[in-house]
Gaussian input, Z-matrix of N, CA and C with variables (Angstrom, degrees):
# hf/3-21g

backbone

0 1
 N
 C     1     B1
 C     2     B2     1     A1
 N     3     B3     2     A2     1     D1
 C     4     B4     3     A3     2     D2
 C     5     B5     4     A4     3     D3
 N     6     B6     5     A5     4     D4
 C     7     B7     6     A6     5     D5
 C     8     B8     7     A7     6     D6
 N     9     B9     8     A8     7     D7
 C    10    B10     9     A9     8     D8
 C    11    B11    10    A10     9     D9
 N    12    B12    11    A11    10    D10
 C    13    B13    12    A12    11    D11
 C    14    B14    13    A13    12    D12
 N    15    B15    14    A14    13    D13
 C    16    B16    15    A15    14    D14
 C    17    B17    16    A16    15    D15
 N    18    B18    17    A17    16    D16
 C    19    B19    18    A18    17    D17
 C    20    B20    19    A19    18    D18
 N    21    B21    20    A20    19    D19
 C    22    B22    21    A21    20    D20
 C    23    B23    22    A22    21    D21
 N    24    B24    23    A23    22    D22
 C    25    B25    24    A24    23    D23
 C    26    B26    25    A25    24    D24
 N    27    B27    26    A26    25    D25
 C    28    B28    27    A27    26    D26
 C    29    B29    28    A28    27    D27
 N    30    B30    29    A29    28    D28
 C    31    B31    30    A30    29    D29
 C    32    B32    31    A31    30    D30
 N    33    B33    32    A32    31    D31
 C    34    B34    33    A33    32    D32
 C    35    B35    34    A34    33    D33
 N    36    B36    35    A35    34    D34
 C    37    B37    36    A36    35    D35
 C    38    B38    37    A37    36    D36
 N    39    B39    38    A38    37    D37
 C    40    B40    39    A39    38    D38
 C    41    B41    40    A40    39    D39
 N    42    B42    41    A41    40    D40
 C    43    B43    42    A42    41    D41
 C    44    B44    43    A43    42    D42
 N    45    B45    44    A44    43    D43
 C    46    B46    45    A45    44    D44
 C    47    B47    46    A46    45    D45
 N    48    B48    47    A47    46    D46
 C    49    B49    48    A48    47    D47
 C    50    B50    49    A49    48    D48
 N    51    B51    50    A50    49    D49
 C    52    B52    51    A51    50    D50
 C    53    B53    52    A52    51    D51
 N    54    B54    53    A53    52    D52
 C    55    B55    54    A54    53    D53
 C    56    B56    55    A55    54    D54
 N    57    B57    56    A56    55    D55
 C    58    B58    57    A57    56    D56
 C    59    B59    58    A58    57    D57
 N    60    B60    59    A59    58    D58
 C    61    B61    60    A60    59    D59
 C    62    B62    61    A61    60    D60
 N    63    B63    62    A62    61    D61
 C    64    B64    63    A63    62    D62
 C    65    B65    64    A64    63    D63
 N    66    B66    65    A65    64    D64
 C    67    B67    66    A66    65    D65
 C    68    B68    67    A67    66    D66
 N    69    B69    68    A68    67    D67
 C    70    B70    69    A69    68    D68
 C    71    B71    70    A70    69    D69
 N    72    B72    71    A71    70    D70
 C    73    B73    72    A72    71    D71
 C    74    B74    73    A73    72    D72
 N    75    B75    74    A74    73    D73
 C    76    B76    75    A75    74    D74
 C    77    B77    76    A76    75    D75
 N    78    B78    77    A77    76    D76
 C    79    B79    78    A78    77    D77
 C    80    B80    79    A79    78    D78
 N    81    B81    80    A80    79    D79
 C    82    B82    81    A81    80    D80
 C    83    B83    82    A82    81    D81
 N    84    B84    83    A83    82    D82
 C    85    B85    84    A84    83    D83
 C    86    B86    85    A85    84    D84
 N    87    B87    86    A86    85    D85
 C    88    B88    87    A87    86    D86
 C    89    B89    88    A88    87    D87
 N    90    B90    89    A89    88    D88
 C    91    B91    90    A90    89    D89
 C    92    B92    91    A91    90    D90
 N    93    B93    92    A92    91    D91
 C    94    B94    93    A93    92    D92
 C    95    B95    94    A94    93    D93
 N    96    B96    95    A95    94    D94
 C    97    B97    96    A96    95    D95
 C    98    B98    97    A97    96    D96
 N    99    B99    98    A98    97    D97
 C   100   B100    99    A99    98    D98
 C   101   B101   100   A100    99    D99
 N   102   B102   101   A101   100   D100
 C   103   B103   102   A102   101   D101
 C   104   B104   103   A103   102   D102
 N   105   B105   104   A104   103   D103
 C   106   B106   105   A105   104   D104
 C   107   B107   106   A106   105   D105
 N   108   B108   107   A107   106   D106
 C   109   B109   108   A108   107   D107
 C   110   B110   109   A109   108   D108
 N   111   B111   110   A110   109   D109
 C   112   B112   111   A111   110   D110
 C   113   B113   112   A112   111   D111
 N   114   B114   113   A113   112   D112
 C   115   B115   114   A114   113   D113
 C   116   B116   115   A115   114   D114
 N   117   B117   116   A116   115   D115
 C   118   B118   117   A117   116   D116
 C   119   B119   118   A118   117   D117
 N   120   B120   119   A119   118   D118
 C   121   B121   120   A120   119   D119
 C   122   B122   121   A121   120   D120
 N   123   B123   122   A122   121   D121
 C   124   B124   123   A123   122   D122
 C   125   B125   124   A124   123   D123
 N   126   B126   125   A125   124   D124
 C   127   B127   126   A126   125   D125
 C   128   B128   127   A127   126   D126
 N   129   B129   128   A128   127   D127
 C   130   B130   129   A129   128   D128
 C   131   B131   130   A130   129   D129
 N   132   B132   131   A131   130   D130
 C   133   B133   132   A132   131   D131
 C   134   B134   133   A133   132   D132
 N   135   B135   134   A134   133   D133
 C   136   B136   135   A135   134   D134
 C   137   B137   136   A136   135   D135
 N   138   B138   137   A137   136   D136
 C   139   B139   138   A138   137   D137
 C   140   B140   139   A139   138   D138
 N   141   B141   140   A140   139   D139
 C   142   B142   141   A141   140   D140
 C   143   B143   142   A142   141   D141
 N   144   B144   143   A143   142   D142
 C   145   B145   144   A144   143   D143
 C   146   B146   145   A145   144   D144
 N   147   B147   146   A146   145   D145
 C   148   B148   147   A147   146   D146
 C   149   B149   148   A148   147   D147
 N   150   B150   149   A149   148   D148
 C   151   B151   150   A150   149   D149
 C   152   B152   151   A151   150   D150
 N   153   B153   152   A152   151   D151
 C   154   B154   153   A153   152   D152
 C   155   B155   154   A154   153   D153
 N   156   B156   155   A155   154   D154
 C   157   B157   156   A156   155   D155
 C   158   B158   157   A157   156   D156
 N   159   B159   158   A158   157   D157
 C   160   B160   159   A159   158   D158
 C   161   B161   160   A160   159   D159
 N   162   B162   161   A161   160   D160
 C   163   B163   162   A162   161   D161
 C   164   B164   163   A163   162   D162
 N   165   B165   164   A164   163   D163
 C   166   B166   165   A165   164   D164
 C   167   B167   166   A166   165   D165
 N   168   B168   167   A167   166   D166
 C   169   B169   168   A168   167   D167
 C   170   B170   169   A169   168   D168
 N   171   B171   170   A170   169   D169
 C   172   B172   171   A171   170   D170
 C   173   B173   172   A172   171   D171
 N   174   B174   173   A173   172   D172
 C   175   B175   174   A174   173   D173
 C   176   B176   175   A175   174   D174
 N   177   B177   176   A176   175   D175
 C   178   B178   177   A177   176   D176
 C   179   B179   178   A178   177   D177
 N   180   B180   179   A179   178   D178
 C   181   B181   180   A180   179   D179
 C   182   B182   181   A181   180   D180
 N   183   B183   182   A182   181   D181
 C   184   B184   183   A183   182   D182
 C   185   B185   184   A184   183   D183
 N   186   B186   185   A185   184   D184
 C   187   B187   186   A186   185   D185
 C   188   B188   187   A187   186   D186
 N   189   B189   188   A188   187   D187
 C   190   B190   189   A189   188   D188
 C   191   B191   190   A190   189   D189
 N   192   B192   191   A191   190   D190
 C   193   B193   192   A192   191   D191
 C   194   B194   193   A193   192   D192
 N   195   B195   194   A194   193   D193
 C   196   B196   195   A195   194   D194
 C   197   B197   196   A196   195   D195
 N   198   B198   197   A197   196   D196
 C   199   B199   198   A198   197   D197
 C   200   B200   199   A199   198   D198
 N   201   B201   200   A200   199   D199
 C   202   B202   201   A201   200   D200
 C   203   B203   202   A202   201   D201
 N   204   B204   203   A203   202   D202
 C   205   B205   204   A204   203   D203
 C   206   B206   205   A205   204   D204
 N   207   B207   206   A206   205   D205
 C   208   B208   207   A207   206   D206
 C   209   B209   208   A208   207   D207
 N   210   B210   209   A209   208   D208
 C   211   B211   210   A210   209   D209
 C   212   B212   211   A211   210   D210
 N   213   B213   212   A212   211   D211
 C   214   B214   213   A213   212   D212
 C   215   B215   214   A214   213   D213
 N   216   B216   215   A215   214   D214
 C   217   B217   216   A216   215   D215
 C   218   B218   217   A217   216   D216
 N   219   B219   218   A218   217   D217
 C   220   B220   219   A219   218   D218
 C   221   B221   220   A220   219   D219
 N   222   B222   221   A221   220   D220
 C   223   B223   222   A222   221   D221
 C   224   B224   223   A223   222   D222
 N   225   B225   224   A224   223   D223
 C   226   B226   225   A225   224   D224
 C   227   B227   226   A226   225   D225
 N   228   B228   227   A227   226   D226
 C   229   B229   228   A228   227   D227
 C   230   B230   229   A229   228   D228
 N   231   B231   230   A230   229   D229
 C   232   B232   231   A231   230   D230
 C   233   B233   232   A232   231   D231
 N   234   B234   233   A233   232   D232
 C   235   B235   234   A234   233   D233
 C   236   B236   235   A235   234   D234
 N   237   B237   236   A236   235   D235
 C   238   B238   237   A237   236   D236
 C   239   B239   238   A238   237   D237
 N   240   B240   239   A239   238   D238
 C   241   B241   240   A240   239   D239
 C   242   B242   241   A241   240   D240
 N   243   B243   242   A242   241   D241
 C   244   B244   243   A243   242   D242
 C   245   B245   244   A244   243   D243
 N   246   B246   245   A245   244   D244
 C   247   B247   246   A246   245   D245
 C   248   B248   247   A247   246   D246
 N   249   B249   248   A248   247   D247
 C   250   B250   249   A249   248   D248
 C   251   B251   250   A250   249   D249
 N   252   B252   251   A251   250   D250
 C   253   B253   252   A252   251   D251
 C   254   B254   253   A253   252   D252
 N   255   B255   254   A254   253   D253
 C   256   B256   255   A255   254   D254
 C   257   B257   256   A256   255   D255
 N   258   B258   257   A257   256   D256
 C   259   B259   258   A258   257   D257
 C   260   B260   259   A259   258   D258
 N   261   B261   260   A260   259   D259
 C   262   B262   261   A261   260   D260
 C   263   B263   262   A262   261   D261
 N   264   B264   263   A263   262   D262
 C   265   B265   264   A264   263   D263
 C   266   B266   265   A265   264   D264
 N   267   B267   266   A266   265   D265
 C   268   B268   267   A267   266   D266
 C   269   B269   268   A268   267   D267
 N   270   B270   269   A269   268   D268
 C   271   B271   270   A270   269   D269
 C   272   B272   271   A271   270   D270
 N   273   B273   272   A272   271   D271
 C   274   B274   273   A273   272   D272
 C   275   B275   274   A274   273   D273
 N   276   B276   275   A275   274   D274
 C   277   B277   276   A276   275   D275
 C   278   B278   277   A277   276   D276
 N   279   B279   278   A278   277   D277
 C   280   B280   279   A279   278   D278
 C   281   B281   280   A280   279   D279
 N   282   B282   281   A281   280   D280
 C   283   B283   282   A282   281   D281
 C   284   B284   283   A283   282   D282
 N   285   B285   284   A284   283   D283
 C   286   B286   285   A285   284   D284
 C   287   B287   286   A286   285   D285
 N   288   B288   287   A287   286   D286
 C   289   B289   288   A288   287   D287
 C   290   B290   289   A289   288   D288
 N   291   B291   290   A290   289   D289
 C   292   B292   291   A291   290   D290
 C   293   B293   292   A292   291   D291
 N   294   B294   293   A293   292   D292
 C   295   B295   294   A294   293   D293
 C   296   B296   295   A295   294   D294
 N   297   B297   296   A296   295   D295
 C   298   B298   297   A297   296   D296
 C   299   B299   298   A298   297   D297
 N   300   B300   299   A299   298   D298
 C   301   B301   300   A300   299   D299
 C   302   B302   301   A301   300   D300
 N   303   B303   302   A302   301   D301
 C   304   B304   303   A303   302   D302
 C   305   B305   304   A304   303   D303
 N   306   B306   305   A305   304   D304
 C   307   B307   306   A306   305   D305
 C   308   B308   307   A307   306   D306
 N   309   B309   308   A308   307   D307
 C   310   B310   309   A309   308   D308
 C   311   B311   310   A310   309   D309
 N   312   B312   311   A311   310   D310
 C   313   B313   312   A312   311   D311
 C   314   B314   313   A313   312   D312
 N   315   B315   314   A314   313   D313
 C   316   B316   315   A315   314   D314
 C   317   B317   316   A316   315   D315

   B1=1.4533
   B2=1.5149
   B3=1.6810
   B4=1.9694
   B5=1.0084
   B6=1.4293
   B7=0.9847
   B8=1.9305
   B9=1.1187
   B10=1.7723
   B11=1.5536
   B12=1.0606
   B13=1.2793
   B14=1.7711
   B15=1.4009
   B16=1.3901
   B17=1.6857
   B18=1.6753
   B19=1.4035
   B20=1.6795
   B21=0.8003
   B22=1.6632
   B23=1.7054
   B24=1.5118
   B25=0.8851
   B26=2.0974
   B27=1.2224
   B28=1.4763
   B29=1.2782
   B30=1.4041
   B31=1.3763
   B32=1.8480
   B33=0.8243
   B34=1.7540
   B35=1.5840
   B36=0.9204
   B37=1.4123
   B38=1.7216
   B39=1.1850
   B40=1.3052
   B41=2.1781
   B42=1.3571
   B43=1.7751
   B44=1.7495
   B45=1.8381
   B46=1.6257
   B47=1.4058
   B48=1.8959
   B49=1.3474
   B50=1.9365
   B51=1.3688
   B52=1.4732
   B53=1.4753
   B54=1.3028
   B55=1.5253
   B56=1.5058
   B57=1.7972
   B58=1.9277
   B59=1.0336
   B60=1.5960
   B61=1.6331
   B62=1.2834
   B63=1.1524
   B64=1.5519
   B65=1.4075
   B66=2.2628
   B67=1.4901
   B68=1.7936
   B69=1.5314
   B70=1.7633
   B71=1.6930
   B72=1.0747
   B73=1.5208
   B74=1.3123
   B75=1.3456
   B76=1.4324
   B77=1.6496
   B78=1.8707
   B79=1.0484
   B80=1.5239
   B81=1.5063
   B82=1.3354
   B83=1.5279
   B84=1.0061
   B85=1.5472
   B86=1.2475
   B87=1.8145
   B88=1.5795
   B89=1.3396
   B90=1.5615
   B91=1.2803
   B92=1.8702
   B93=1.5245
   B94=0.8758
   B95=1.3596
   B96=1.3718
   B97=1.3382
   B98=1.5969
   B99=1.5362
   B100=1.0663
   B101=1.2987
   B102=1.5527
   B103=1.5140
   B104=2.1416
   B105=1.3917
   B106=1.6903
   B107=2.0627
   B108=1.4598
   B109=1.7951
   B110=1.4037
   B111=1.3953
   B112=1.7903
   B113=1.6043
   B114=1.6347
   B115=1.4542
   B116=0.9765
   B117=1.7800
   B118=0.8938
   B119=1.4902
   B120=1.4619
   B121=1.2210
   B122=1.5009
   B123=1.5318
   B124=1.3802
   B125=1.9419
   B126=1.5811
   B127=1.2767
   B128=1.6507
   B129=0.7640
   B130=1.5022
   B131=1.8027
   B132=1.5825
   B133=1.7239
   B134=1.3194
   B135=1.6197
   B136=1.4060
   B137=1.7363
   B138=1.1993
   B139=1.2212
   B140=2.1057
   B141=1.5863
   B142=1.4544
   B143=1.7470
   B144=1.1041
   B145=1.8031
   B146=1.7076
   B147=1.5674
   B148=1.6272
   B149=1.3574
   B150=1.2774
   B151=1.9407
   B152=1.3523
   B153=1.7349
   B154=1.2174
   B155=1.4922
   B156=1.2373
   B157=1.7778
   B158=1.4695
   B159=0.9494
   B160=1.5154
   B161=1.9132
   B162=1.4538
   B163=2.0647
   B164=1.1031
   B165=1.5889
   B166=1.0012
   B167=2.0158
   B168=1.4438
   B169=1.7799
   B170=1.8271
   B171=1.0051
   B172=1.7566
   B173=1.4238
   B174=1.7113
   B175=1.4821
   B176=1.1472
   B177=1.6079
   B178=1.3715
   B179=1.2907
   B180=1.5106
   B181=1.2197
   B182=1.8080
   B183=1.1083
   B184=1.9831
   B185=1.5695
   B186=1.5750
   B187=1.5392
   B188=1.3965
   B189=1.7542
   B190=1.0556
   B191=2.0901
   B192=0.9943
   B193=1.6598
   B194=1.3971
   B195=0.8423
   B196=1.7012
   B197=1.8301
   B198=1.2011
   B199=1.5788
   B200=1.7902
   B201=1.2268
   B202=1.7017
   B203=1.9693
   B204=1.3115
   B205=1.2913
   B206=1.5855
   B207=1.5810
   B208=1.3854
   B209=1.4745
   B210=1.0615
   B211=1.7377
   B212=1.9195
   B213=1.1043
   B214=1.6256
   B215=1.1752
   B216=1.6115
   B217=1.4651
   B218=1.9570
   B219=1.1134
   B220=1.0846
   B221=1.5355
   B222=1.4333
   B223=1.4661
   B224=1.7049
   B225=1.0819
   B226=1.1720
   B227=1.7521
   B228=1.4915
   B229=1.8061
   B230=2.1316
   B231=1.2404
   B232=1.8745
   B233=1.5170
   B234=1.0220
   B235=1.6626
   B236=1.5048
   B237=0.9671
   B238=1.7951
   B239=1.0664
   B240=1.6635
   B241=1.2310
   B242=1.5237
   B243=1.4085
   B244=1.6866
   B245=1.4746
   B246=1.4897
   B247=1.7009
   B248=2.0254
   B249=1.2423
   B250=1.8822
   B251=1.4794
   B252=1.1314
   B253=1.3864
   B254=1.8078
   B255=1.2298
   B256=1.4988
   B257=1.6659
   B258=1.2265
   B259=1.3973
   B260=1.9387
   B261=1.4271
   B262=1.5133
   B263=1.4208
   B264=1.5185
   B265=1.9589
   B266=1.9557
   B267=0.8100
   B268=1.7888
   B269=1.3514
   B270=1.3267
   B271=1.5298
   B272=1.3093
   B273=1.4283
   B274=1.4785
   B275=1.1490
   B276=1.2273
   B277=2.0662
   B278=1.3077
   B279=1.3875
   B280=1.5466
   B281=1.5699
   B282=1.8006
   B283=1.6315
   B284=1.6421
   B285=1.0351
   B286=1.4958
   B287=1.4578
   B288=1.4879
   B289=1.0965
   B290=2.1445
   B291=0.8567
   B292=2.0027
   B293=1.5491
   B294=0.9491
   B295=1.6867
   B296=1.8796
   B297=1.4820
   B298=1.4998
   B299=1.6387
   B300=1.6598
   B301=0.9521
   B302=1.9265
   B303=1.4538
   B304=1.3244
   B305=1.3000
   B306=1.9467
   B307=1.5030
   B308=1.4731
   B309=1.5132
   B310=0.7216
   B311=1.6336
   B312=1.1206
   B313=1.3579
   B314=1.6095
   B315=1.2372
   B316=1.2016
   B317=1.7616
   A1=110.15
   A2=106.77
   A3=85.41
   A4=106.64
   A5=152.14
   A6=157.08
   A7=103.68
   A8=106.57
   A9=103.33
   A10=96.80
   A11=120.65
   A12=120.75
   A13=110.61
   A14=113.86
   A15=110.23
   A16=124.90
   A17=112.10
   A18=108.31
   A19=78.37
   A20=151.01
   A21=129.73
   A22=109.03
   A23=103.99
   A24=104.28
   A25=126.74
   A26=95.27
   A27=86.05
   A28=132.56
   A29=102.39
   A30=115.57
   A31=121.23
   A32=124.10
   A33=124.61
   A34=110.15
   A35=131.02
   A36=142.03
   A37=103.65
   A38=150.20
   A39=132.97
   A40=77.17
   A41=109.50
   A42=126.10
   A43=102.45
   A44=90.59
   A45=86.31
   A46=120.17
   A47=112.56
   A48=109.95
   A49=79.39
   A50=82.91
   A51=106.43
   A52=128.06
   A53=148.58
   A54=144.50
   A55=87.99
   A56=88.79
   A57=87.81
   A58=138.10
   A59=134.34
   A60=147.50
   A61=66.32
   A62=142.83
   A63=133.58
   A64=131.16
   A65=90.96
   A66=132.33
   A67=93.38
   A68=88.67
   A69=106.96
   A70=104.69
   A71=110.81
   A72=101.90
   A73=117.64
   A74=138.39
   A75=145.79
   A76=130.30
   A77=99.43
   A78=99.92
   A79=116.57
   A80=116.95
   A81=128.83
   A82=104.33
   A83=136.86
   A84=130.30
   A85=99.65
   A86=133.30
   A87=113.30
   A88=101.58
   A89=131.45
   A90=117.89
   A91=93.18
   A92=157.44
   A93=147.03
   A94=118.52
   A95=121.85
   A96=124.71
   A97=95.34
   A98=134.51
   A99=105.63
   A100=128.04
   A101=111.58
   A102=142.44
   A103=85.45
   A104=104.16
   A105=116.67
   A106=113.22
   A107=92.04
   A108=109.74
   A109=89.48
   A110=123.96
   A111=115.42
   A112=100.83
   A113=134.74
   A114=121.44
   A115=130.15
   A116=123.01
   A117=135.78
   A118=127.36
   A119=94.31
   A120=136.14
   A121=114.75
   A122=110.75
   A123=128.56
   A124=113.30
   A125=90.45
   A126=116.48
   A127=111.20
   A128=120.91
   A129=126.33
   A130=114.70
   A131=87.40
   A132=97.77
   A133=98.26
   A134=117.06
   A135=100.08
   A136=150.27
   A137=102.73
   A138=127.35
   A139=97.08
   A140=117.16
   A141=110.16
   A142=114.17
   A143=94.81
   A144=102.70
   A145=104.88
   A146=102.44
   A147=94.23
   A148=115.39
   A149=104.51
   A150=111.52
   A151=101.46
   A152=140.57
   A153=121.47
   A154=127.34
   A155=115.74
   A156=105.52
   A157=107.03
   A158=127.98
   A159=115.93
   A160=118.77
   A161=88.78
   A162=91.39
   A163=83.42
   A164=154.95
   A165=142.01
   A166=99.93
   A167=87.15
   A168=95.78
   A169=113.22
   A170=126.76
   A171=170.33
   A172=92.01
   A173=107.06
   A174=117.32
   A175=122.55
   A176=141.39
   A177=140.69
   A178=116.21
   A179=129.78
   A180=122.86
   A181=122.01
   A182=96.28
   A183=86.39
   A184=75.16
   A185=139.85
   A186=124.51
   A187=116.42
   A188=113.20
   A189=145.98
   A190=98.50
   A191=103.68
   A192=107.72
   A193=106.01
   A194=114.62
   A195=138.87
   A196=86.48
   A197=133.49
   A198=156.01
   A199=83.09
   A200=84.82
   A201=119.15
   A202=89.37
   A203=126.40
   A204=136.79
   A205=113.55
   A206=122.91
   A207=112.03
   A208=99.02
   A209=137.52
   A210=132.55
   A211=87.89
   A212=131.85
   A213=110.09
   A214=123.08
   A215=84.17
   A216=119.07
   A217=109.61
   A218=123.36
   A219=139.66
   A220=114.91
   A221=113.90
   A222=112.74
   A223=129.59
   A224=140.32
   A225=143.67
   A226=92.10
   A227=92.48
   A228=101.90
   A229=78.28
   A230=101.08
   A231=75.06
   A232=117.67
   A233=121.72
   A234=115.63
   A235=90.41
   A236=136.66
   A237=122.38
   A238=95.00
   A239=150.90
   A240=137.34
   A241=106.39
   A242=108.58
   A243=104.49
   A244=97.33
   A245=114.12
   A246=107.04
   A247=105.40
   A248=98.78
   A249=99.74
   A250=100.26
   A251=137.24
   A252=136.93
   A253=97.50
   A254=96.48
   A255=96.92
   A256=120.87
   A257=126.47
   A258=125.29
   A259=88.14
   A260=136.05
   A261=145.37
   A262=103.44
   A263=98.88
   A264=113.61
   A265=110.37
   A266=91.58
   A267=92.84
   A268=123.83
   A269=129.38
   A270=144.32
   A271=91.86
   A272=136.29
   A273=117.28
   A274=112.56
   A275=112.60
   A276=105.08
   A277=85.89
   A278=129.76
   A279=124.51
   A280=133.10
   A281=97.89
   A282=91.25
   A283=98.36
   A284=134.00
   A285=127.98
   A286=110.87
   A287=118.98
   A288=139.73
   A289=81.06
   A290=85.83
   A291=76.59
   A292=99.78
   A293=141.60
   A294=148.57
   A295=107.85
   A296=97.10
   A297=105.67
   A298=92.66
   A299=142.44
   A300=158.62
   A301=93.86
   A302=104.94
   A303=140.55
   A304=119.87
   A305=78.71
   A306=99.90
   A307=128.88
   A308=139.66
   A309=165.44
   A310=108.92
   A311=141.06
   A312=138.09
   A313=116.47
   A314=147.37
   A315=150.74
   A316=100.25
   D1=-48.53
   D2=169.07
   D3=-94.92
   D4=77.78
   D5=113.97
   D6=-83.81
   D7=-47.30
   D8=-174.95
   D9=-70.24
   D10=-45.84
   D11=-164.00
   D12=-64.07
   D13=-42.28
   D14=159.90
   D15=-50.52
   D16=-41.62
   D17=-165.53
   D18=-88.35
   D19=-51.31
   D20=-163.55
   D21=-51.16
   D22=-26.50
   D23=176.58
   D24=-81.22
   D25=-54.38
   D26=161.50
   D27=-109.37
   D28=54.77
   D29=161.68
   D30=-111.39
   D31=128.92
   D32=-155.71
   D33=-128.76
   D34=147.27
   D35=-162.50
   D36=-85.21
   D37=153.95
   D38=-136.33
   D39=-126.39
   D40=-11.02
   D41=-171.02
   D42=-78.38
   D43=-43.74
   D44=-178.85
   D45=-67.46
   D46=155.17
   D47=-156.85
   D48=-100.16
   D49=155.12
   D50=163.70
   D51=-25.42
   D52=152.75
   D53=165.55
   D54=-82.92
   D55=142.73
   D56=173.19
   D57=-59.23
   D58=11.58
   D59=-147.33
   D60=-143.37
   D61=-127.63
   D62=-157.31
   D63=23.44
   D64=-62.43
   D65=-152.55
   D66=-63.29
   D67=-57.49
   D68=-168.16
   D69=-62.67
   D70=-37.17
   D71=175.22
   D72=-84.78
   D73=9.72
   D74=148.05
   D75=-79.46
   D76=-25.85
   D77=172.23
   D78=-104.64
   D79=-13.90
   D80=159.61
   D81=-56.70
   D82=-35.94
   D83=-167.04
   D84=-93.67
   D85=-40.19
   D86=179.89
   D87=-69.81
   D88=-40.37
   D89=-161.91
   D90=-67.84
   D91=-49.59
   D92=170.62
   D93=-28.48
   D94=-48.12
   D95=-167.23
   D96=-88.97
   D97=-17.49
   D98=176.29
   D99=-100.33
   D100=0.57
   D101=-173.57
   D102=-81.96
   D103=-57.82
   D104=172.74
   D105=-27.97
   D106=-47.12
   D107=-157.42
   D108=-82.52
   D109=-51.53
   D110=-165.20
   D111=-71.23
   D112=-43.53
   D113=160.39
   D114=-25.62
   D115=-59.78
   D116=144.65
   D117=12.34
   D118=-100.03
   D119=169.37
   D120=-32.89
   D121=-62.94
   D122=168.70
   D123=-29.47
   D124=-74.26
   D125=174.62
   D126=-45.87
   D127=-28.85
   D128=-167.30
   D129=-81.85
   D130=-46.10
   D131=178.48
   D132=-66.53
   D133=-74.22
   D134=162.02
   D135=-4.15
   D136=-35.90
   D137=170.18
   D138=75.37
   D139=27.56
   D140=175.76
   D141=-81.71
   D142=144.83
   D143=154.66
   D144=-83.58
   D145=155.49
   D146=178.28
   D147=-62.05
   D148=-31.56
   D149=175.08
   D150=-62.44
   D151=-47.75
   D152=153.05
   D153=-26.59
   D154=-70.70
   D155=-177.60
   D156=-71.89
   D157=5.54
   D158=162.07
   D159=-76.60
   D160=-42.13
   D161=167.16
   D162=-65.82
   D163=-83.87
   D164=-91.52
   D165=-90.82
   D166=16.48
   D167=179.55
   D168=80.77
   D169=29.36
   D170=-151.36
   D171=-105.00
   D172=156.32
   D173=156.34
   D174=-33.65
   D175=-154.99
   D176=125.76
   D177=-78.74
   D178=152.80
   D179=174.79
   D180=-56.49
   D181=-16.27
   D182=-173.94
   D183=-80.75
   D184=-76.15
   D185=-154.11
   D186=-36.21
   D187=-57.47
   D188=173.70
   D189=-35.00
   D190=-28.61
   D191=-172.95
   D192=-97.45
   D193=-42.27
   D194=-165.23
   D195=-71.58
   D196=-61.67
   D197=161.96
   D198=-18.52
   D199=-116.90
   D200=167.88
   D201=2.14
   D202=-116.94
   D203=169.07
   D204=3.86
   D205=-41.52
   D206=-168.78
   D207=109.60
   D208=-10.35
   D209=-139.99
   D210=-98.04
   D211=-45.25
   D212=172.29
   D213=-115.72
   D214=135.80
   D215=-157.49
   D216=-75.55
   D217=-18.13
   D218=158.14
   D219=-142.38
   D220=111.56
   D221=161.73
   D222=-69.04
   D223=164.52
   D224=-163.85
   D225=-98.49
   D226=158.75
   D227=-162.20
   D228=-79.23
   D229=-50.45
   D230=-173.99
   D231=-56.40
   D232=-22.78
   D233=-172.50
   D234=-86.17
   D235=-3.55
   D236=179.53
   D237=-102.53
   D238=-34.46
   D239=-177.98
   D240=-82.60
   D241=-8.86
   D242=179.27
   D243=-77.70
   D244=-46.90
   D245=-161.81
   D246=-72.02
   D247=-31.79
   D248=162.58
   D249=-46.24
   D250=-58.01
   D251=-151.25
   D252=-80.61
   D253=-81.84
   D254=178.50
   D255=-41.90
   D256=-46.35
   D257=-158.60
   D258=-100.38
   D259=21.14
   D260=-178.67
   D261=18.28
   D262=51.90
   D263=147.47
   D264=-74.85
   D265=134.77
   D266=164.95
   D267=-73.46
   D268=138.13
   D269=-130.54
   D270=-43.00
   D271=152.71
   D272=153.77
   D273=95.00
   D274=-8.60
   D275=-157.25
   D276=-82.96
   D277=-76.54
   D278=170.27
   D279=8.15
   D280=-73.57
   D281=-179.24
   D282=-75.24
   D283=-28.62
   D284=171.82
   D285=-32.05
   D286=-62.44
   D287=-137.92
   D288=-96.76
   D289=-49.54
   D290=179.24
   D291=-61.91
   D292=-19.43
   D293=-139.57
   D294=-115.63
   D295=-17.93
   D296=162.88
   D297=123.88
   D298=-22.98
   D299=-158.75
   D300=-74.73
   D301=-174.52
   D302=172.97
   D303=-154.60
   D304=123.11
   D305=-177.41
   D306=-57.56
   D307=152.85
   D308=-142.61
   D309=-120.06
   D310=118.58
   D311=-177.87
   D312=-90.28
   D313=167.43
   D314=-172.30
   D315=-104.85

């Protein structure tokens, strides 16, 4: 009997939606990885290495990587006005662009 009673218990319907702490950390991580892909991207037309936007007054390259990758889940308001500066988004474009928005070029 507790054997059924455990699997009834953690077994879950694949229909049910997420618990809201779950929810927020699923959409905190796509919006990371997709805030990650347009840097990217940015950087690329540009023609920078991440060690490029780092002179260019930029994150550091491990953040700058960590960015890039998806790996933080909230960036710091100075590292978003660094990548405006370095990657020549207009003020703001950054947390915009982490925030679900599109950046803005200089």
């Amino acid at each position: 009997m507790r054997g059924a009673s455990l699997r009834a218990a953690v077994s879950c319907s694949t229909d049910a939606p997420l618990p809201p702490k779950l929810s927020a950390v699923v959409t905190t991580s796509d919006q990371a990885a997709r805030f990650g892909r347009i840097v990217v991207q940015r950087r690329r037309v540009l023609g920078l290495t991440t060690r490029d936007v780092h002179k260019a007054g930029g994150p550091s390259t491990p953040t700058l990587n960590r960015i890039e990758a998806g790996r933080i889940r909230q960036p710091s308001r100075d590292t978003l006005v660094k990548l405006d500066r370095a990657l020549r988004w207009q003020s703001g474009s950054a947390a915009r662009t982490f925030d679900g928005g599109l950046p803005e070029t200089v």
